[in-house]
C-alpha positions in Angstrom: 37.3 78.3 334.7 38.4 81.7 335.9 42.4 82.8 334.7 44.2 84.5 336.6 46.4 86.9 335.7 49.2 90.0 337.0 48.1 93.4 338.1 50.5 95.4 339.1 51.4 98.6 341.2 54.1 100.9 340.0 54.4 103.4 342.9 54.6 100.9 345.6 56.5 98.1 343.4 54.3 94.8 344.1 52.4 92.7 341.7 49.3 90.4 342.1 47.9 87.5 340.1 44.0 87.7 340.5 41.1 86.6 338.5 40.2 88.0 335.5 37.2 89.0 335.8 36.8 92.6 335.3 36.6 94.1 338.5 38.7 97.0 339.8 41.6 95.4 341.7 43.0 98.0 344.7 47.4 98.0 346.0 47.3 96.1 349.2 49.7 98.6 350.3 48.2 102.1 348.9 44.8 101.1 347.8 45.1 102.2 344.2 43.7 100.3 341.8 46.0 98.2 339.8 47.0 98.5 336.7 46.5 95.1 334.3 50.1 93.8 332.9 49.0 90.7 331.5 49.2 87.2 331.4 53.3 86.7 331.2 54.2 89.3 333.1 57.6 89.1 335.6 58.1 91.5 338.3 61.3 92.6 339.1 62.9 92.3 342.5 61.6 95.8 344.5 65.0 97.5 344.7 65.4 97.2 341.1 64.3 100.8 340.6 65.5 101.0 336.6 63.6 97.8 335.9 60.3 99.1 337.4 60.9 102.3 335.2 60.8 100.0 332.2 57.8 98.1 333.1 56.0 101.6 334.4 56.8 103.1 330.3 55.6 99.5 328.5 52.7 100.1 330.8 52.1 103.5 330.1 52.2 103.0 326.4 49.2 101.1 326.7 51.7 97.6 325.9 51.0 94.3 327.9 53.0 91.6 329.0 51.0 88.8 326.9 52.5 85.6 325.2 51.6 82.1 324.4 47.5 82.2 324.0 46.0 79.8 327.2 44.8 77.4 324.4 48.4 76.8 322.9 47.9 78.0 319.2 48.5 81.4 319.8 51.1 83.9 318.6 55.0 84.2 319.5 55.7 86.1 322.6 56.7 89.7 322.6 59.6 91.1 324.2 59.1 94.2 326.2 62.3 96.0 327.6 63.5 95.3 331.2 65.9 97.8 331.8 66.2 101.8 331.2 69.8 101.3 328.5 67.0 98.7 326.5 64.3 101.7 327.3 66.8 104.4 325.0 67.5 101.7 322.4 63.8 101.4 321.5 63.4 97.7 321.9 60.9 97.1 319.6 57.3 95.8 321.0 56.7 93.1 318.1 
């Protein structure tokens, strides 16, 4: 069974769920390639510009938008800022 999961681009503000399966996935829009976000990742709405600057620094920092493991006996999910005021606080990535 192939899993899909999000890919995301920043720049244009659009997410994708494709399979997982290791191949370079391009923008629709600006044919880019995408950058991975992970399995539990929720775009904001496009004209939410302070929301796509928090998900373009969890991104950046190398973090991933992953939760509950596809089997069930995973780990706890982590919370990942949403905003730029959460952004200055530091949320912490657990």
């Amino acid at each position: 069974m192939t899993y899909k999961v999000h890919y995301v681009c920043v720049p244009c503000r659009q997410s994708h769920k494709l399979p997982w399966d290791g191949a370079e996935h391009l923008c629709t829009r600006c044919r880019t390639p995408m950058t991975y976000a992970g399995h539990d990742f929720a775009a904001p709405r496009r004209r939410r510009s302070g929301e796509w600057a928090a998900v373009a620094a969890v991104l950046a920092a190398g973090l991933r938008y992953e939760g509950f493991e596809t089997c069930g006996c995973g780990r706890d999910p982590k919370p990942r800022p949403r905003t730029r005021a959460q952004l200055r606080r530091g949320l912490p990535a657990r």
